[in-house]
C-alpha positions as CSV (number, residue, x, y, z in Angstrom):
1,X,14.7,42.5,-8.9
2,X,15.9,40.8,-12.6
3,X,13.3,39.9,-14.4
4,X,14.3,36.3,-13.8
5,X,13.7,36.6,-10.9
6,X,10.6,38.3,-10.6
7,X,9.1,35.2,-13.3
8,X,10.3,32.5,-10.3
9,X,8.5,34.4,-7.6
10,X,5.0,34.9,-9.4
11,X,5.9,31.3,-10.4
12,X,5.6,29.9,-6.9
13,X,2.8,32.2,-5.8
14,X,0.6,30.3,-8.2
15,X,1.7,27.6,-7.7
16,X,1.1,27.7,-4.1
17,X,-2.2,29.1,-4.7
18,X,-2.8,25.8,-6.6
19,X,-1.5,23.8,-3.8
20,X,-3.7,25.7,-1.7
21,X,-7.0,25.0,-3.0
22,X,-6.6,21.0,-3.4
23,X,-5.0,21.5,0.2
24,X,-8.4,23.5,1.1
25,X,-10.7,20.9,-0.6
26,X,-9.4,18.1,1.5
27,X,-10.0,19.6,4.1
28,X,-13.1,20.8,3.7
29,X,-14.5,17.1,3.2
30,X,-14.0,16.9,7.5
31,X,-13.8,20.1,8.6
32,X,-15.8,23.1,8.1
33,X,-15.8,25.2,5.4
34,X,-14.6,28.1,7.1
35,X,-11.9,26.1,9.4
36,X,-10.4,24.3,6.8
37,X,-9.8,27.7,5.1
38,X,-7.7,28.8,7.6
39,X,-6.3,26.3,8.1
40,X,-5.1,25.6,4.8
41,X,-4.1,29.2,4.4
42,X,-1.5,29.3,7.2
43,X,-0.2,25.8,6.1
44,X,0.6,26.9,2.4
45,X,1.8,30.3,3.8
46,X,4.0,28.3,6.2
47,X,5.3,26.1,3.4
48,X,6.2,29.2,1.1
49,X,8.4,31.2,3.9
50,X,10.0,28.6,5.6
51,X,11.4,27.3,1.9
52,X,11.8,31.3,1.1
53,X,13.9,31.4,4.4
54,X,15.4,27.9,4.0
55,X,17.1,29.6,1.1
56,X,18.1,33.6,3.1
57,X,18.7,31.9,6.5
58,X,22.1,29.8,7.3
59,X,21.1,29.8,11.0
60,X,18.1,27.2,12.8
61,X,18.1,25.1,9.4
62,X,17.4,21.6,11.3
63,X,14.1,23.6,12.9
64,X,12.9,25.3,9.6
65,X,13.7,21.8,8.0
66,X,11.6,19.8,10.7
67,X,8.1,22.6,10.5
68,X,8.9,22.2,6.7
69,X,8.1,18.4,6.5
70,X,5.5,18.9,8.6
71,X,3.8,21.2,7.0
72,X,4.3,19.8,3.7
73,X,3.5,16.0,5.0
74,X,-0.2,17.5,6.0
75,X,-0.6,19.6,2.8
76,X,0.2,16.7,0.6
77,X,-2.4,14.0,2.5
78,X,-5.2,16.1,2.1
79,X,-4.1,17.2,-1.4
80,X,-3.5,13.9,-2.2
81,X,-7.4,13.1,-0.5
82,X,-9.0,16.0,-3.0
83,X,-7.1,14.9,-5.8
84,X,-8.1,11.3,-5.4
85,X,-11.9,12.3,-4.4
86,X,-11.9,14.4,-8.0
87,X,-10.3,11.6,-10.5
88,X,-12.6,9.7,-8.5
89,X,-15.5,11.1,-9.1
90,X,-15.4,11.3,-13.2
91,X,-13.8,7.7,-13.1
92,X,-15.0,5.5,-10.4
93,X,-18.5,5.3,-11.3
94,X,-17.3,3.7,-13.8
95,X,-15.5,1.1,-13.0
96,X,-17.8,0.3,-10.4
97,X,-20.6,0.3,-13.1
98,X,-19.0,-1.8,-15.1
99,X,-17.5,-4.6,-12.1
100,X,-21.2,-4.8,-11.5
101,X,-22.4,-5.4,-14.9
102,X,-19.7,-7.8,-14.8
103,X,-20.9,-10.1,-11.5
104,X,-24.4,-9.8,-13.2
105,X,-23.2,-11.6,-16.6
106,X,-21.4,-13.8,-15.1
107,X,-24.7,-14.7,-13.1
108,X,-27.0,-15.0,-15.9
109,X,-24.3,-17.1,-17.6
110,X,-24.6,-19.3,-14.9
111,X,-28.0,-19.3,-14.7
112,X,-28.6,-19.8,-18.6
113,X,-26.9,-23.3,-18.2
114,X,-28.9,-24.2,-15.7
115,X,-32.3,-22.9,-17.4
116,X,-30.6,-24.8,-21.0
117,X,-30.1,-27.8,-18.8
118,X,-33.5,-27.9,-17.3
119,X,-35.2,-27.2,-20.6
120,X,-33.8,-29.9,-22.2
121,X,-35.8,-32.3,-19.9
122,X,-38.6,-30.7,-19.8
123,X,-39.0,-31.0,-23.9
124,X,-37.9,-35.0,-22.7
125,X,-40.5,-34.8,-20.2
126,X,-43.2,-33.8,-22.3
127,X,-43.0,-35.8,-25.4
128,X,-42.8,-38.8,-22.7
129,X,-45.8,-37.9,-21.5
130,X,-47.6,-37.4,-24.4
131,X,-46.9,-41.0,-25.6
132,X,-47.4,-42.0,-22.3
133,X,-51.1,-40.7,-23.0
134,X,-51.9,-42.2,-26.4
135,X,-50.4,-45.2,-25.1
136,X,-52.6,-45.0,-22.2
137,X,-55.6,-44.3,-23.8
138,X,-55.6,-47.0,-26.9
139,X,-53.6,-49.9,-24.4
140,X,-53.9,-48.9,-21.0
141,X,-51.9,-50.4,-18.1
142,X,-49.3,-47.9,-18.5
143,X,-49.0,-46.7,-15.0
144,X,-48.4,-50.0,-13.7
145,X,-44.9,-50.0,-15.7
146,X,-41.7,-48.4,-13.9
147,X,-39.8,-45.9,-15.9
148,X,-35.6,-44.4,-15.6
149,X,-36.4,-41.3,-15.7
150,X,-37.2,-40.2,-11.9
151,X,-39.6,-37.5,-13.2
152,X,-41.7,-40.3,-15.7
153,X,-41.8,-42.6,-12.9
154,X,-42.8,-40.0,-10.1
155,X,-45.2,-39.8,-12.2
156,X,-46.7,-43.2,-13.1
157,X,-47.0,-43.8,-9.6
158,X,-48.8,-40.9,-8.5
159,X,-51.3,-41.8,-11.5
160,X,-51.8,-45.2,-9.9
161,X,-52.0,-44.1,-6.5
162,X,-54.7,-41.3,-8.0
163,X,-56.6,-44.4,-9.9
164,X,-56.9,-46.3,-6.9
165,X,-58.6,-49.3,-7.5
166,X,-60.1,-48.4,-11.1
167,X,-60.1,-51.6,-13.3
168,X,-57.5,-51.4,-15.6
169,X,-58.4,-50.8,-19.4
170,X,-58.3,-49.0,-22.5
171,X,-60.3,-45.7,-23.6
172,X,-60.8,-42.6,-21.9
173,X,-60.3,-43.2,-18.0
174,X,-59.3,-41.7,-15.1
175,X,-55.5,-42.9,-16.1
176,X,-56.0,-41.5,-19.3
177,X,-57.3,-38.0,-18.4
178,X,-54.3,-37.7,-15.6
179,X,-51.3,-38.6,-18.1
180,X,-52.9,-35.7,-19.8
181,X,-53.1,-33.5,-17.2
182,X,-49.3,-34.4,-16.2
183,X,-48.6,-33.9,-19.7
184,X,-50.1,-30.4,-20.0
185,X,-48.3,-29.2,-16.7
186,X,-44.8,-30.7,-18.6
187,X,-46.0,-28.2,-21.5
188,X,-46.6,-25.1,-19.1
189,X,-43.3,-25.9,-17.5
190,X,-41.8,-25.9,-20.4
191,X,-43.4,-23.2,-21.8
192,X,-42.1,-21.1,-18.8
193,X,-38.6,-22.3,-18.9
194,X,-38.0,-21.3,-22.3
195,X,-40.0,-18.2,-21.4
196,X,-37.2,-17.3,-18.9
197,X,-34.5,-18.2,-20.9
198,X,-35.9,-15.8,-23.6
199,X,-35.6,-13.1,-21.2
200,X,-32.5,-13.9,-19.8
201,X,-31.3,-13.4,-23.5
202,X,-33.0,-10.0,-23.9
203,X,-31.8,-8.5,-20.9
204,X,-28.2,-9.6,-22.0
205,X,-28.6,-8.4,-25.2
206,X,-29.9,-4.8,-24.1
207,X,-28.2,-4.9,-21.0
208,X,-25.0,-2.1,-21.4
209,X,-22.2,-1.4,-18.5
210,X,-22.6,2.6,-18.8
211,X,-26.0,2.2,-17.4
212,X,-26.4,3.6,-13.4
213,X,-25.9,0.3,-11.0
214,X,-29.6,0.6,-9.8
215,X,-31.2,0.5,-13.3
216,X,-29.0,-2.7,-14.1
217,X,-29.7,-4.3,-10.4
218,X,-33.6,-3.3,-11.5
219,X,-33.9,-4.7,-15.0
220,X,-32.1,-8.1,-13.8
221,X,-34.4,-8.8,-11.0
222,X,-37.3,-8.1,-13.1
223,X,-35.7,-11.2,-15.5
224,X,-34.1,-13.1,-12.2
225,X,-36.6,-13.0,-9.8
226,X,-39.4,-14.3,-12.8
227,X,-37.5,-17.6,-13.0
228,X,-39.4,-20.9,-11.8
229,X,-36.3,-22.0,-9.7
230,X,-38.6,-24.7,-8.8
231,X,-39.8,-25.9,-12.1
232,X,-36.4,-26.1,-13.2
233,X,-35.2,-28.6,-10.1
234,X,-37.9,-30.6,-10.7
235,X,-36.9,-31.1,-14.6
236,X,-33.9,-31.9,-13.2
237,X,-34.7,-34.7,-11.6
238,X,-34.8,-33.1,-7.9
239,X,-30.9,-31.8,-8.3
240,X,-30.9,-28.2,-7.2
241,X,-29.9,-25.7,-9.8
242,X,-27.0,-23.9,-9.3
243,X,-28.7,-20.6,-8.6
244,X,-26.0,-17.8,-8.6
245,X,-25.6,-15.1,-5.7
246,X,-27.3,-11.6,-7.5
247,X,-25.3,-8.8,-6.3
248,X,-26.6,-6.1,-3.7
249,X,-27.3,-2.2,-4.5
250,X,-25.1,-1.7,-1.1
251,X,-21.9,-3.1,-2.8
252,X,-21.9,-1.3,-5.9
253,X,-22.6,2.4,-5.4
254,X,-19.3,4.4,-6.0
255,X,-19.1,6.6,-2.1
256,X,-16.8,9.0,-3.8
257,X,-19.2,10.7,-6.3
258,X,-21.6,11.3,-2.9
259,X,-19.8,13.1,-0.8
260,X,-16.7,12.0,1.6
261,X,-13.8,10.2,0.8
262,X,-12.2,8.2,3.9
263,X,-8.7,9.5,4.5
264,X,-7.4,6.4,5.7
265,X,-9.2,4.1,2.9
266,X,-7.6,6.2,0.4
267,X,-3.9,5.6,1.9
268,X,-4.7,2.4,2.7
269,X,-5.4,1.5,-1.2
270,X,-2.8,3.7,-2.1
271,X,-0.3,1.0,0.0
272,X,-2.3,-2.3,0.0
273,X,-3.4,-2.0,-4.0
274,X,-2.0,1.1,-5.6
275,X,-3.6,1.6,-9.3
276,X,-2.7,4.4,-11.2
277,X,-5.5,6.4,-10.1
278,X,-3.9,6.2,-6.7
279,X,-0.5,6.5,-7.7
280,X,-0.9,9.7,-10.0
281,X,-3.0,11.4,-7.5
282,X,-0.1,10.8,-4.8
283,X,2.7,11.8,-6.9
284,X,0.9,14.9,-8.3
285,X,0.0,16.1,-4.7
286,X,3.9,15.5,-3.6
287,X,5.1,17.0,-6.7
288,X,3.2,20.7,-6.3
289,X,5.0,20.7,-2.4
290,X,8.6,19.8,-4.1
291,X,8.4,22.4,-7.4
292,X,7.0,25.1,-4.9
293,X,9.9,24.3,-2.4
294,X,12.9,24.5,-5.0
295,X,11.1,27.2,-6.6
296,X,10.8,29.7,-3.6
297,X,14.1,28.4,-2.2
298,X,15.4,29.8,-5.3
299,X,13.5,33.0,-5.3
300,X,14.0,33.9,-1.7
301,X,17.6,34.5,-1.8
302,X,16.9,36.9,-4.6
303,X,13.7,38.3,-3.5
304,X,15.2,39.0,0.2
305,X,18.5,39.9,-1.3
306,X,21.4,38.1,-1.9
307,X,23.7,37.5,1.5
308,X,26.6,40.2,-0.1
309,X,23.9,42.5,-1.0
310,X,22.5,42.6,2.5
311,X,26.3,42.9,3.6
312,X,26.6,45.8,1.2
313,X,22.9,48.0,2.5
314,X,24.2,47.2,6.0
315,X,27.3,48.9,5.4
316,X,26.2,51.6,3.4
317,X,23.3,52.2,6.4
318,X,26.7,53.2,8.7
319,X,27.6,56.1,6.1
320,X,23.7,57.1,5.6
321,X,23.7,56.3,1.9
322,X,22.1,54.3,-0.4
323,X,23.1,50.8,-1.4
324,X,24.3,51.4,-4.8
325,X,25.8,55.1,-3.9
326,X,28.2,53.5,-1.4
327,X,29.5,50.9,-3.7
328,X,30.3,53.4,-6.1
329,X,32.2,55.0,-3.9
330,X,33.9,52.1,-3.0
331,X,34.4,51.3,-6.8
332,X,36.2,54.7,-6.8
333,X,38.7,53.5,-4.5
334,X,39.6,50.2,-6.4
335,X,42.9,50.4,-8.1
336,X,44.4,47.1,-10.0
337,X,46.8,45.1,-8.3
338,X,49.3,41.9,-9.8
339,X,47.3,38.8,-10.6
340,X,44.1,40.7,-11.7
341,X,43.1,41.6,-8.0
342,X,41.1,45.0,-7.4
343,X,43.6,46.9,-4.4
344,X,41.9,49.3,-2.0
345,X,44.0,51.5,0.0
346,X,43.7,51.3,3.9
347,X,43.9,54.7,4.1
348,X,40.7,55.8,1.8
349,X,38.5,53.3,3.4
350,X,35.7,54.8,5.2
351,X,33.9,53.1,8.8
352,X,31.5,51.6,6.7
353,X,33.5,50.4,3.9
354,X,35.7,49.0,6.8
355,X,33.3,47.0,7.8
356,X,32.2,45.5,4.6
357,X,35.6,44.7,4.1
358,X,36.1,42.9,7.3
359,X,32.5,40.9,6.8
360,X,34.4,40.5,3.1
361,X,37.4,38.9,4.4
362,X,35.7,36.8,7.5
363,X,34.0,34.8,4.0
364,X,37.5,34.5,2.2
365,X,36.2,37.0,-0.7
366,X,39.0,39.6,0.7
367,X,42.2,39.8,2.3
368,X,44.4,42.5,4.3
369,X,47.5,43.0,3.1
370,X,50.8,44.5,4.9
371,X,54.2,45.6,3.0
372,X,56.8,48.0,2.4
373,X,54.3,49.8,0.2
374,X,51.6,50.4,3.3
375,X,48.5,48.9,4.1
376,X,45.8,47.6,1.8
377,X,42.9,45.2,1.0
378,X,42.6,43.1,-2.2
379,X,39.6,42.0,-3.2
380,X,38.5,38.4,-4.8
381,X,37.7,38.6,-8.9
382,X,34.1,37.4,-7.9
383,X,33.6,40.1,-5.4
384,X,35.3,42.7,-7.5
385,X,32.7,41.8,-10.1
386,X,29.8,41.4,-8.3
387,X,30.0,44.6,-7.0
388,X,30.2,46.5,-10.7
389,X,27.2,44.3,-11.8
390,X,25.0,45.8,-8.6
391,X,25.4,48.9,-10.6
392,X,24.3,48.1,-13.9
393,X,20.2,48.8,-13.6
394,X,21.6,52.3,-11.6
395,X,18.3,53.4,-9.2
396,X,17.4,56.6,-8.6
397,X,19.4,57.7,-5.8
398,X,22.5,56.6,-7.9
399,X,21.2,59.0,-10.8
400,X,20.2,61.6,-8.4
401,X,23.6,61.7,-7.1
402,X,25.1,62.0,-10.1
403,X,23.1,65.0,-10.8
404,X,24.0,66.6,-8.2
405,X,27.7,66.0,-8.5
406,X,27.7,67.6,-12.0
């Protein structure tokens, strides 16, 4: 076997054994280990010879054609499935750590306005109410006055309804003390507005989109869930915030890294939204099954032995020789003929030599001639040639025969 030829056999070998094992992995993810060895083992095997015969054989093609695409359709979904499963793992977490971190600026962004918004009135509210107290105290008759602001006037009237029928007048009364007591809650709910929003700011300061999806989900309730959603509607005049949806832990965990991959959720990204993790994982899996195919359709020919080469041992297995002894002898016989064509005598052919010949001239490489001059065979240029170049690595029954001769 040429060295050439040798390199394209080892070649597919590996590369087979590399199809293999991503052909194995897929497997394994829903069938057992030892069953999906198997039965990766006789699909790769089955993928090498029938290419390997696709290239010797000239009979059955359509058959060895049809088990091929099989074969090869099966090894390249679950290669494409382990392929997929491993870019996934080192790449999918991620991009599903960093969609999430996404969804949870986006709802602090949100929230932020709505805790900027609410803080505003609350400062409003309590600078109101703290000149609604002095005013209180040095004129009195405050409450009985009706305000624009629905917050100030929610709360003028509940400090009349609370005075009841006190007698109006200045000083340090029951109005006075409860426009201070609305005005200290206005500071509290100030105080803890800003408080959040102080906090919201932290955590999206510190906050970082490499960090695992629970430890985000975590720090962002600690910050979320602390918020006095209902502090903040009542600064804002009874209009509900707009508090954003906060994602779920369910949503954002990346199934890959853990385990299974779903055959038909991979193929069904890979047609509905390809990216290129899908696409390069599909094309490598298909392009392992098509270099191994052309590969060992290539080698087999050589590695079974070229069709005239097989013609040639079959002859030479009528005169009990070797292969190369009975072309030499055949060689022996060749004499030049008009138009460059080797000439071999009818006379000096042998039964097996006979028989080459006719296999010879069924394929057009040789012809039977008749004339004046007797019966002989001409042989094709290509044919002539090919059978001196059989002889130029001689093997050892070819040596030994030429010892024995001398």
């Amino acid at each position: 076997m040429p060295p050439l030829v040798r390199g394209l056999f080892l070649a597919s070998i590996m590369l087979s054994i590399v199809s293999w094992y991503t052909t194995f992995e897929g497997m394994s993810l829903y069938l057992s280990r030892w069953f999906a060895l198997l039965a990766s083992l006789g699909v790769q095997t089955s993928l090498v010879l029938v290419a390997w015969l696709l290239g010797v054989s000239r009979s059955r093609r359509w058959q060895l054609i049809a088990v091929y695409g099989i074969t090869a359709a099966v090894s390249v979904a679950f290669s494409y499935v382990s392929l997929y499963r491993w870019f996934s793992e080192r790449e999918r977490p991620a991009v599903v750590r960093r969609q999430l971190y996404d969804q949870l600026a986006e709802a602090a962004a949100k929230t932020d306005e709505s805790l900027a918004s609410a803080s505003a009135e609350a400062r409003k509210h309590t600078l109101a109410l703290e000149e609604m107290t002095a005013a209180e105290k040095q004129h009195g008759y405050i409450s009985k006055a009706a305000d624009s602001d629905p917050y100030l006037n929610k709360v003028r009237e509940a400090v009349a309804r609370e005075a009841g029928t006190y007698r109006e007048g200045t000083g340090a009364g029951i109005r006075y003390t409860a426009f201070e007591r609305y005005a200290k809650l206005a500071r509290e709910s100030q105080q803890s507005i800003g408080q959040s929003r102080s906090a919201l700011a932290a955590w999206r300061s510190n906050a970082k989109p490499s960090e695992a999806a629970d430890k985000q989900l975590r720090d962002f309730h600690s910050v979320f869930d602390a918020i006095p959603w209902t502090e903040v509607n009542d600064a804002l005049h009874g209009a509900r915030a707009a508090r954003p949806e906060v994602p779920v832990l369910a949503a954002n965990v990346d199934q890959t890294s853990g385990g299974q991959e779903d055959l038909l959720l991979a193929f069904t990204e890979l047609m509905a939204a390809p990216t290129p993790r899908h696409a390069f994982s599909f094309t490598l899996a298909a392009f392992l099954e098509v270099i191994i195919f052309l590969v060992a359709y290539a080698a087999g020919p050589h590695v079974h032995g070229a069709t005239g080469e097989r013609a040639t041992r079959a002859a030479a297995a009528i005169e009990s020789l070797d292969g190369q002894v009975f072309t030499r002898d055949l060689l022996r016989k060749v004499r030049p003929a008009p138009g460059g064509l080797g000439r071999v005598d009818a006379a000096e052919v042998t039964p097996g030599e006979a028989q080459l010949l006719i296999v010879l001239a069924a394929r057009g490489q040789a012809a039977q001639v008749d004339d004046p001059s007797g019966t002989y065979w001409l042989l094709s240029p290509e044919t002539h040639e090919a059978l001196v170049d059989s002889l130029a690595v001689r093997g050892v029954p070819l040596r030994a025969s030429k010892a024995a001769t001398a």
